[in-house]
Each structure stands twice: as structure tokens, then as C-alpha cells.
N, C-alpha and C positions, 0 to 999 in steps of 0.2 A: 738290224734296222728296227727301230721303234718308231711306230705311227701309229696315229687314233687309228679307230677299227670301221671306219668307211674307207679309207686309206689302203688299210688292210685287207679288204674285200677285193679291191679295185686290182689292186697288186697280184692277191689269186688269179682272179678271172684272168688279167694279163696273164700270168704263166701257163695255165690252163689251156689260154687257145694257143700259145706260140709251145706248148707240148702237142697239142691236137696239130696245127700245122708243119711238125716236123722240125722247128725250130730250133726246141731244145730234147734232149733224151730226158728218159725217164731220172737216172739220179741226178743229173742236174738241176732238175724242175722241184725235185723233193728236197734239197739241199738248199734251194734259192724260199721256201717254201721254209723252213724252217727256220731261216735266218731272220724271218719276218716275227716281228712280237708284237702284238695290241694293247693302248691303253683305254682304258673307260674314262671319258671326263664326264663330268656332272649329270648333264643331261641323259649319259646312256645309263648313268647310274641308277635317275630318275626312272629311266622308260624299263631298264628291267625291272624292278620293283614292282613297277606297275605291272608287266605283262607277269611277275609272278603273282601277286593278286587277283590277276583277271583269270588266272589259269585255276588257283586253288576256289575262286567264289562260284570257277563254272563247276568243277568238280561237285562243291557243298549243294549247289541247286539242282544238279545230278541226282546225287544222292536222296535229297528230300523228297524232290519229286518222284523218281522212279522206285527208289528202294522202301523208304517209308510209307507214301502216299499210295504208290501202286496203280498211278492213276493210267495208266494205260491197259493194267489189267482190265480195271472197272468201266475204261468207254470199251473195251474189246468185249466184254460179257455184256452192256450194253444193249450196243449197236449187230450184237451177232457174229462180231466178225473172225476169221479163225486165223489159226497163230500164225499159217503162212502168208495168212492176206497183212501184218503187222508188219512180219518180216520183209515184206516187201516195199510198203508203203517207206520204214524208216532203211530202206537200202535206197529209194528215189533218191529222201531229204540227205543222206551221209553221199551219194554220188552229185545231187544237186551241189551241197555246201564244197565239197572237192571243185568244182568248177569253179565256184565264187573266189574258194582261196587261190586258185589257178590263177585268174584274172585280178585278183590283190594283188599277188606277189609281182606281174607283169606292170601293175599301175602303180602301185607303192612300194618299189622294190627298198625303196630307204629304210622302210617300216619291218625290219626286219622278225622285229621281239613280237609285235603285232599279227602279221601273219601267222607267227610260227604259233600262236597263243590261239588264233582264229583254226588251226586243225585240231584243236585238241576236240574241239562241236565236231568232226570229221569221226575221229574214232571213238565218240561216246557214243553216235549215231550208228555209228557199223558194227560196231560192239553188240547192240538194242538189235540189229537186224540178224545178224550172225546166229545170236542167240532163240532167238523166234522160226527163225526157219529150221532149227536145229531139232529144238521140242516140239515141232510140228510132224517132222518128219519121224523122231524117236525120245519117245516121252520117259524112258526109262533108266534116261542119263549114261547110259552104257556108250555111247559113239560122242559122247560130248567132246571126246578129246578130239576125235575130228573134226567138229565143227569149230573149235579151237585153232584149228590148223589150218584151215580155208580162211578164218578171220587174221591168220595170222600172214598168209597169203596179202589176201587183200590190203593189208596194211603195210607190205615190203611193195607192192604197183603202187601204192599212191604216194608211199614216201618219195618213191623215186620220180615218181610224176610232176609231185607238189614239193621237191626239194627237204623237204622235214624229217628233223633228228627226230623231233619229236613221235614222229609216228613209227620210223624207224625201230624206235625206241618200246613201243607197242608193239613192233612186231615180234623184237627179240624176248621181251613178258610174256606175251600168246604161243610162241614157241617153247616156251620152258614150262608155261602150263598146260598145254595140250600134249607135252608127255608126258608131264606128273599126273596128269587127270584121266589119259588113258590107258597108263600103264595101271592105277589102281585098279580101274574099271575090269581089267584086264586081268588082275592077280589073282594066284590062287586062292580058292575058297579053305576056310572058312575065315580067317583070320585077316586073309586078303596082304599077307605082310611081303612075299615073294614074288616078284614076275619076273622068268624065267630063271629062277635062282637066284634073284638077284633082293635086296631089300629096298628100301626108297634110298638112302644116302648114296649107296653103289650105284644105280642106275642114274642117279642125279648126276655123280661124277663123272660116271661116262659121259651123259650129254655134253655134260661141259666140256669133255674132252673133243665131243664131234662137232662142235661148237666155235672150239678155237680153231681147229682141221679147216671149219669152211671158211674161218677168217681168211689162210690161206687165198683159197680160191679166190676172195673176193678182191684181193690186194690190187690183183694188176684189171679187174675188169672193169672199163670205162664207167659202164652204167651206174654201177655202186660202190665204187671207187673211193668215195667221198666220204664213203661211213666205215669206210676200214678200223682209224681209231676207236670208234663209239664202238664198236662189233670187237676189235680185240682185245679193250681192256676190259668191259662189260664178259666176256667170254671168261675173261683170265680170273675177274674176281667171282665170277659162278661156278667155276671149277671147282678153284681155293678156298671157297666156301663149304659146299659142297663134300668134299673133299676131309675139312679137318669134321665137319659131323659122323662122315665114315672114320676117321680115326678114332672117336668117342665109342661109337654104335659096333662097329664089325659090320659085315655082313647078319648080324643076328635080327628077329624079330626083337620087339621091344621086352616082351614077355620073358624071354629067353635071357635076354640084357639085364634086366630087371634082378634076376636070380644069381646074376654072378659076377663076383669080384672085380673091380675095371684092372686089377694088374695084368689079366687072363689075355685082354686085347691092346700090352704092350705094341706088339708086333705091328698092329696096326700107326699106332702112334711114330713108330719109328719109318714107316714106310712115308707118312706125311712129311716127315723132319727129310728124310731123303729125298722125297719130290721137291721138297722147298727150295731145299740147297742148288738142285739140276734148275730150278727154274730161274733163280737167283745169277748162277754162273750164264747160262744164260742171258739173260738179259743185259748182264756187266758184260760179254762179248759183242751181243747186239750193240750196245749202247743204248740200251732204250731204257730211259734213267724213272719213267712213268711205271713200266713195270716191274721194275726196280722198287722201285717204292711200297711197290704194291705190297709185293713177298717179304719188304720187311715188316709191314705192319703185318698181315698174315703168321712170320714169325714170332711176335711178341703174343698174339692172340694165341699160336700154337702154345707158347709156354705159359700163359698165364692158363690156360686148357689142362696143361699139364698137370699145375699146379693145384687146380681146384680137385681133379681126379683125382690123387695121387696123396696131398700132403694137407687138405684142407681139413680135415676132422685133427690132426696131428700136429699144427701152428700155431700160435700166438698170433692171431689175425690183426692186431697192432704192430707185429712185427712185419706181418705181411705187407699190410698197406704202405707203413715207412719203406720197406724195399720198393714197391713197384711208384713210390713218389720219388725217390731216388731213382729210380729207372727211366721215368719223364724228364726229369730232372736234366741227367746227364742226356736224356737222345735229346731237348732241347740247346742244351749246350753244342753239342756237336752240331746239329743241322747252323746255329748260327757263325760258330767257327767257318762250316761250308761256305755257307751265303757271303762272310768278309771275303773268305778266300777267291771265291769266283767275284766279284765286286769291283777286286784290286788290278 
């Protein structure tokens, strides 16, 4: 079924409550839920453009003000004030502005690009607090990655509060840098390249591995239910990221990498080709033709990866380029073959 995407709303929320009242089971609801597709006409065209302009002009005056100017350092040396009286004050205005967008999305629920543009002031503001009470409490950066992890808390309660990808979306960033930022903190001296045996790629990968694990969980739990997708392919291509830089690296420090030959960390390389393939089969069982997608382009980045390691000092880099434009070439060819096929 193809309808605009007011339409398409209308439609969820219908399924949603006749899933909540018992109406329909669970694969029913997700299958009537899928059969649903959105188009954009003019106007939603218009309004998102907008709200991505309104989103990228808040960020830039973000930035100016707070990063460059500093101007909150300067009324806080000022005025006297110290860094937990800051952090409090901008944890008021990020729980005030969460109320405001609370009572938008009730009054303008039409307005959907707009709200959801009006929380991004929500986590720049709780961002500003998070971090103030952090350095008040411990100035020497070492627990940062907790106070990362409280903000990143706070950012999964108010998505869920105030409906928004967008913060949700904050939470899953604060979560992936409040372990990359404590496990540095964390790492052996002197070098700081290992925590627990581990080097930054490998420990990244695992995240992403417990990452997709919670996707799991969160599949079937009402509350958050809604952000399964954003949560499992966000998971998947953090992993897969993740993941082919351990192919490159090893487990070694850089130092160590640096000194030796990349044939040495074949094994690794093949270990990625292996995971690809299991996640690939995968997904072609699932049906889930999004992650699907994913793992091929991850497979072409594997080999053009390969390629650079392995044969780029030893190519005709004119011959290279003709192959990988012949390579676009043909996946272009075939995706459009797909699209007539499924069409007809």
C-alpha cells in the first residue's frame, strides 16, 4: 500500500493500538507494517530541507559560540561560578526545553520534522551539563567515559519520553564513546595501546558485537520498540566497521604494525571475509534485504581493503581504477535489472 506519510503515520498508530489491545499478534502487526510504503510530496520535501538546515545552522552556532568563543567559560570565571553550579543550571534549560518539546509534539503533532529538529537544543544542552558536572567532579579526564555514559542514559529517558530518533540516535554516539573514551583512560601504561589485551579495533568490535546482542532485547520491549531498526542496523554497520579496521590492525599496537609486513595479518583478513559471508547468509534467511545491503557494500570495501594492502605498490593504478569503474559499472547494472524485475 502506497500513501503520503501523514497517511502512513495514521496507519502505524492504528496498528499499534489494535496490537496493544489484543487485536492483532505480534507477526501480523509487523507484516501489515511493512506492507505500508511512504511518499514525500512537495511540501514534505520542502519541510525537510528545512528542518535539515535548521538542524545543521543550530549545530554551526553551537559550535561558534561554545567551542570557539568560550563564552561560558568566560561568564563562569566572571561571575565566580563553579563548574557544578554550570552543570546544573544548563541541566534546568536541556530538562526545561524537553518539557517544551513534550507539549510541541502534543500541540503540533503534524509538525513532525520540526519537533524532531527542536530536540536537537535538548541534547546540545545536556551534552553542556553532562560535561560540567563531570569536570567538577573529576578534572583529570580519567572517569570521562562515565560521565559519557550517564549522558548517554539520559539521552535513551528522554528519547523515549519525547519520541525522538534523533536523540536516540545520541544515545547510541555517547554509548560507543564512553567506551572508546574509558577504556583509553583505562589502558595500560605507557603506550596506553591495550585494555585488557585487547587494542582499540578489537574492543570496538566487541562493542559492536554487545550492541547488536541488545538489539535483541530490545525487539520485543514495548517502550523501545520503535527504535529496533535505527538500533539494529546502526549496531550492524558499527560492528562491520569496526571489525574490517581489525582486519587491517590485528590485535597489535600501532608501533608494532608499523614494523611489519601486512601479509603477517592475512588470517585476520580472512577471518572478516568469513564473518561477512555468515552475516550475509544470514540475512538472505532472515529476509532482511537492508542488511543485506549492508554486507555487500562492507564486502566491496573488504576488497578494495584488500587490494590497497596487498597489490597497491605492485599495480598499474590506471588499471586499477578501470577495474573498480567496471565494478560500479556492472553492480549498477544489476541493481537496475533487480528494480525492472521486482516492478513487473
Amino acid at each position: 500500500m502506497r500513501v503520503n506519510k501523514k497517511e502512513a503515520r495514521l496507519l502505524e498508530e492504528a496498528i499499534e493500538q489494535w496490537e496493544k489491545d489484543d487485536l492483532l499478534d505480534s507477526p501480523k502487526a509487523e507484516e501489515l507494517r511493512r506492507s505500508i510504503s511512504s511518499y514525500r510530496n512537495e511540501f514534505d520535501s520542502v519541510a525537510f530541507y528545512a528542518a535539515i538546515a535548521a538542524v545543521s545552522c543550530a549545530l554551526l552556532a553551537f559550535g561558534a559560540l561554545v567551542l570557539d568563543e568560550k563564552w561560558i567559560e568566560r561568564l563562569r570565571r566572571f561571575f565566580a561560578f563553579s563548574e557544578i553550579f554550570i552543570g546544573f543550571i544548563f541541566g534546568i534549560v536541556a530538562f526545561s526545553l524537553a518539557w517544551i518539546a513534550k507539549r510541541r509534539k502534543r500541540k503540533y503533532a503534524y509538525a513532525s520534522l520540526a519537533n524532531e529538529s527542536f530536540t536537537v537544543l535538548v541534547a546540545l544542552t545536556l551534552g553542556i551539563s553532562v560535561a560540567y558536572f563531570t569536570r567538577s567532579f573529576q578534572p583529570t579526564y580519567y572517569y570521562y567515559g562515565i560521565g559519557i555514559f550517564v549522558a548517554a542514559v539520559l539521552y535513551g529517558l528522554l528519547a523515549v519520553y519525547l519520541n525522538s530518533k534523533i536523540l536516540w540516535t545520541c544515545m547510541l554516539l555517547a554509548l560507543i564513546s564512553s567506551w572508546a573514551t574509558q577504556t583509553y583512560a583505562w589502558s595500560e601504561a605507557p603506550a596506553k595501546a591495550y585494555f585488557l589485551g585487547m587494542n582499540y579495533p578489537l574492543r570496538m568490535t566487541l562493542f559492536g558485537l554487545f550492541m547488536v546482542l541488545c538489539c535483541m532485547f530490545i525487539k520485543h520491549r514495548r517502550p523501545v520498540k520503535r527504535y529496533y531498526n535505527l538500533s539494529w542496523y546502526a549496531s550492524w554497520i558499527f560492528l562491520l566497521l569496526s571489525a574490517l579496521f581489525l582486519s587491517v590492525s590485528g590485535n597489535l599496537s600501532y608501533d608494532v604494525w608499523a614494523a611489519i609486513k601486512q601479509g603477517k595479518l592475512f588470517m585476520w583478513a580472512i577471518a572478516y571475509t568469513l564473518l561477512l559471508i555468515g552475516v550475509l547468509v544470514y540475512a538472505i534467511k532472515q529476509k532482511d534485504e537492508t542488511l543485506r545491503d549492508i554486507v555487500i557494500i562492507f564486502f566491496l570495501l573488504n576488497i578494495y581493503t584488500r587490494y590497497f594492502e596487498y597489490f597497491w605498490d605492485h599495480t598499474n593504478k590506471g588499471l586499477f581504477f578501470a577495474l573498480l569503474a567496471l565494478s560500479f559499472w556492472l553492480i549498477g547494472k544489476k541493481a537496475e535489472q533487480l528494480r525492472k524485475r521486482l516492478s513487473e
